[in-house]
N, C-alpha and C positions, 0 to 999 in steps of 0.2 A: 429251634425256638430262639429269636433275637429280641431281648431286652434293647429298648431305650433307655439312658440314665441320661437326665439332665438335671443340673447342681443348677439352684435360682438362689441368687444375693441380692442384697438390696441394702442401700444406706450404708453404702462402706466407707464414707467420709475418710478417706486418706488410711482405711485402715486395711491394706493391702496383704501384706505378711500372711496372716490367716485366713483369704481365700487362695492365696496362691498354696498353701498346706493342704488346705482340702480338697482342693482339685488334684495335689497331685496324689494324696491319698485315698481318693476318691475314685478319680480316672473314669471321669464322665464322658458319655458321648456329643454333650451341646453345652452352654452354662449359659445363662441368662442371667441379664445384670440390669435390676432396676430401679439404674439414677441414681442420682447422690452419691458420688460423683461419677459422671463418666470417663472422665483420668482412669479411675482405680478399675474399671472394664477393658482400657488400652491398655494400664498396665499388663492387667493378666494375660489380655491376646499378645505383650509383648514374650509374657513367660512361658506360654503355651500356642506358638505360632499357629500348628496344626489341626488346633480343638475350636469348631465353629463355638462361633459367639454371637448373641444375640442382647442389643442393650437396647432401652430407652432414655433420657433425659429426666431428669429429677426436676426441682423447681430450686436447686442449687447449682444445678449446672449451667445459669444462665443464659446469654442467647444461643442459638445452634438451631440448623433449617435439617438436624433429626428429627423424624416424626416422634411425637410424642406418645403414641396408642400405636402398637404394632399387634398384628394377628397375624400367624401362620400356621401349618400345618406342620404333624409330627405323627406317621403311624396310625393315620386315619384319626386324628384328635386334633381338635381345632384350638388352640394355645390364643388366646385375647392378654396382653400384658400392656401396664402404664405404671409410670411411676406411683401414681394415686389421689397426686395431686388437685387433679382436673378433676377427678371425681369426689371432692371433698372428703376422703375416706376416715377424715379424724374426726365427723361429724356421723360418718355412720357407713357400711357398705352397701347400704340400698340402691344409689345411683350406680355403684360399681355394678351389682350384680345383676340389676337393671339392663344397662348395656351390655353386659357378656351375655344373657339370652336374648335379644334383640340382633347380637352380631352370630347368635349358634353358635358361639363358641363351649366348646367344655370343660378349658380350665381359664379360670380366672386369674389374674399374678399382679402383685400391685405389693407397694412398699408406703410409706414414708409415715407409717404412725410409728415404727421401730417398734414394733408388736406385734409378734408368730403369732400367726392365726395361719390353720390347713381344717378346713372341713369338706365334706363332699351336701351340698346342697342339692336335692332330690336330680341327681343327673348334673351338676354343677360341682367340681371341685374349683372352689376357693383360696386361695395359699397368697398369704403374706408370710417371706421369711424371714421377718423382723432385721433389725440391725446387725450388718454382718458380723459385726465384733463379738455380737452373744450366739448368731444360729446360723443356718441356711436351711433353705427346702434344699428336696430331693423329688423329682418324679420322674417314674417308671411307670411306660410303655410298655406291652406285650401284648400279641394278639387281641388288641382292640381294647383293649380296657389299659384302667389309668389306676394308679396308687400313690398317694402323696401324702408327704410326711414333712414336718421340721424337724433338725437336729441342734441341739446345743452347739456350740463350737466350743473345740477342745481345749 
């Protein structure tokens, strides 16, 4: 039986230190980092060469031809992520969740209200892992099914 672990950050504004603790306490199999800033995402691929990574662009990381909305696959689960921006997410997550069932996707991943929110929406997990300074998600993969959680940061 093989677990996927992937650690998702978001909004780590220069605050590096404490994803780099949690990854290596952690010892994920993927990290996802969304936006604000993408600096502190190259940092951590600098500190952890060998751990894929997976970012988006915040609406702090000014210009860059990275796509803003990425989708991929992980374990038979379709991963929809954006910083949140585009989707107005501080006004509400109905365009967000809008667009992850239009794209089939099953989890949803968006940042920049600095506010953990992980629900599972009838077939829809949803995870914002708020500001990295105070938390990060966690999801786990296993035989087709998905579990997602936030964690305080230590």
């Amino acid at each position: 039986m093989t677990i996927l672990k992937i650690l998702v950050f978001s909004d780590s504004h220069h605050a590096r230190a404490d994803m780099i603790h949690t990854v290596g306490a952690q010892r994920p199999d993927l990290v996802i980092h969304l936006g604000d800033l993408m600096r502190d995402a190259e940092e951590l691929g600098f500190a952890y060469p060998e751990l894929p990574l997976v970012s988006v662009p915040g609406n702090c990381d000014g210009w860059t031809t990275e796509p803003a909305v990425r989708q991929f696959q992980a374990e038979g689960k379709s991963i929809l992520l954006s910083h949140g921006h585009l989707w107005q997410v501080k006004q509400g997550y109905g365009p967000a969740i809008a667009q992850a069932r239009k794209a089939g996707a099953d989890i949803l991943l968006f940042g920049h209200t600095h506010r953990a929110y992980c629900e599972e929406l009838e077939g829809l997990w949803v995870m914002n892992p708020g500001a990295s300074r105070s938390s990060y998600g966690t999801i786990l993969l296993e035989n087709g099914r998905a579990e997602c959680f936030v964690t305080p940061m230590e």
